[in-house]
C-alpha positions in Angstrom: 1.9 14.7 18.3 -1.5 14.0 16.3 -2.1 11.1 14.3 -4.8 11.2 11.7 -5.8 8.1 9.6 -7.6 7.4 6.4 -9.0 4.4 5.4 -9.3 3.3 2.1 -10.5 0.1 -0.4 -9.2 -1.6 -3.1 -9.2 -5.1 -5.2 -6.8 -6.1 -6.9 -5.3 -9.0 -7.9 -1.7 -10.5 -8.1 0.5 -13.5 -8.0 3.3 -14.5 -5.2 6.4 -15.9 -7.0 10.0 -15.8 -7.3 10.8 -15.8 -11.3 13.8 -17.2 -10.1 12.4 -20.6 -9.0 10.5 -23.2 -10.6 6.7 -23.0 -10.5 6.7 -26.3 -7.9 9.8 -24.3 -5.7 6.7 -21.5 -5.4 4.6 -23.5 -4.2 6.5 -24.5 -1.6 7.6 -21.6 -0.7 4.4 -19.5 -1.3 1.5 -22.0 -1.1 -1.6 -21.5 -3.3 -0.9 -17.6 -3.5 1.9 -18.9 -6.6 -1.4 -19.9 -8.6 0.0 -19.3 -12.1 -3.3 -17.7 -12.8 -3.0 -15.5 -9.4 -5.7 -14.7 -6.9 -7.4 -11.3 -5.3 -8.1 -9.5 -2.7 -10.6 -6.8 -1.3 -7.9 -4.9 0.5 -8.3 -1.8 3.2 -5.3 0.4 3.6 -4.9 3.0 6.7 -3.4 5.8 5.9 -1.7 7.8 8.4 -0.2 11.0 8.8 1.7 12.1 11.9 2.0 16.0 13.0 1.2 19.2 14.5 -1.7 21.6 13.8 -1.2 23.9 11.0 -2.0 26.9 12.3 -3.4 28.5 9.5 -6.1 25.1 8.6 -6.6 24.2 11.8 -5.4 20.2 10.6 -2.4 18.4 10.9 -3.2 17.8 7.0 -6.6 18.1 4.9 -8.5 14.8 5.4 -10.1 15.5 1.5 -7.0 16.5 1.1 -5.0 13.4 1.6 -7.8 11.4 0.2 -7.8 12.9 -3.1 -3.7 12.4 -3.1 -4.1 8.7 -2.1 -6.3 8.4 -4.7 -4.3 9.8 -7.6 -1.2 8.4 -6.1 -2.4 5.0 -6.0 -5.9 3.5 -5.4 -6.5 4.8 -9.0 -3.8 3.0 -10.2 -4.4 -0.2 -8.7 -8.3 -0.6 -8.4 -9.2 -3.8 -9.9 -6.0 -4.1 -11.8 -3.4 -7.1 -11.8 -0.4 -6.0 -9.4 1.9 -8.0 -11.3 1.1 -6.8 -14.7 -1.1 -3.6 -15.1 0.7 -1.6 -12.6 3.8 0.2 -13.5 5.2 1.0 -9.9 5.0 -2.8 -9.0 6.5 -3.8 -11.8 9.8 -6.5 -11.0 8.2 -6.1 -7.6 7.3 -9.5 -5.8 3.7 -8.0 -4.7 3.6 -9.7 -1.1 1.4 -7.7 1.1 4.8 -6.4 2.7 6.5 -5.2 -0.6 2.6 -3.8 -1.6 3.2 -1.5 1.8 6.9 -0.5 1.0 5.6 0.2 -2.4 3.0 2.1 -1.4 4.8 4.6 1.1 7.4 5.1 -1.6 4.3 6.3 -4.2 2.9 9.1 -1.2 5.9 10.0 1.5 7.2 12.8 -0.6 3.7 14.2 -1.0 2.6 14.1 2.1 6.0 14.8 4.0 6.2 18.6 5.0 7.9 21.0 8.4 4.4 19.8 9.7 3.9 16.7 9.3 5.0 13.1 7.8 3.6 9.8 6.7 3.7 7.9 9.9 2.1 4.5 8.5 0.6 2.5 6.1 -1.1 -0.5 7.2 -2.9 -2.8 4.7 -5.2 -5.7 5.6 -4.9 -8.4 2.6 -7.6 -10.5 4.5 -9.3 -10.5 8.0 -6.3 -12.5 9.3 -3.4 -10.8 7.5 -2.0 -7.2 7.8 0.8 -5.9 7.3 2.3 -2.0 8.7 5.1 0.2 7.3 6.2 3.2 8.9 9.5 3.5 6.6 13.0 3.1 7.2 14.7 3.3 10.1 
């Protein structure tokens, strides 16, 4: 099995909170990142895809490829845009670095997913400290 990765950048920003809870109930629970006014992040995402060679291109998958998909999929869609509000696919979604990663996958798997190969993981780094890794259900 071959593994093939592609990195990626974005920043976006977003506020952690329950609508459920009262704004000082957030901020126990999520600290400063319930800022009613939110917060960003220069995040990196890994991409990677898991698989055999294709024959025929001589990849597991198209680096250029898979970037351009990525890309389309979602880095365009969240680039300097506001997680909470600007992007449709996270909206009702509590945008914690984990759910980000879930929500992610979901956007690409099917696009990615052939006899070949499939979306292994998607690992995104929110700070220097803090990353989180999907690699879909179990």
């Amino acid at each position: 099995m071959l593994y093939i990765t592609r990195k990626f950048h974005f920043s976006a920003s977003h506020r952690v909170y329950n609508p459920k809870l009262s704004d000082e109930e957030n901020f126990k629970t999520y600290g400063k990142c319930s800022n009613p006014n939110g917060h960003g992040h220069n995040y990196e995402m890994d991409v990677t895809v898991e698989g055999e060679i294709d024959p025929e291109l001589g990849y597991v998958m198209d680096l250029t490829q898979l970037k351009l998909l990525v890309e389309k999929e979602i880095i365009d869609k969240v680039d300097h845009k506001n997680l909470n509000m600007d992007v449709d696919f996270m909206k009702g979604v509590l945008p914690s670095t984990e759910n980000i990663a879930v929500t992610f996958w979901n956007q690409v798997e099917s696009k990615i997913n052939t006899p070949l190969r499939k979306l292994h993981s998607i690992r995104i780094r929110e700070t220097i400290n803090n990353s989180v890794e999907y690699r879909g259900k179990i």
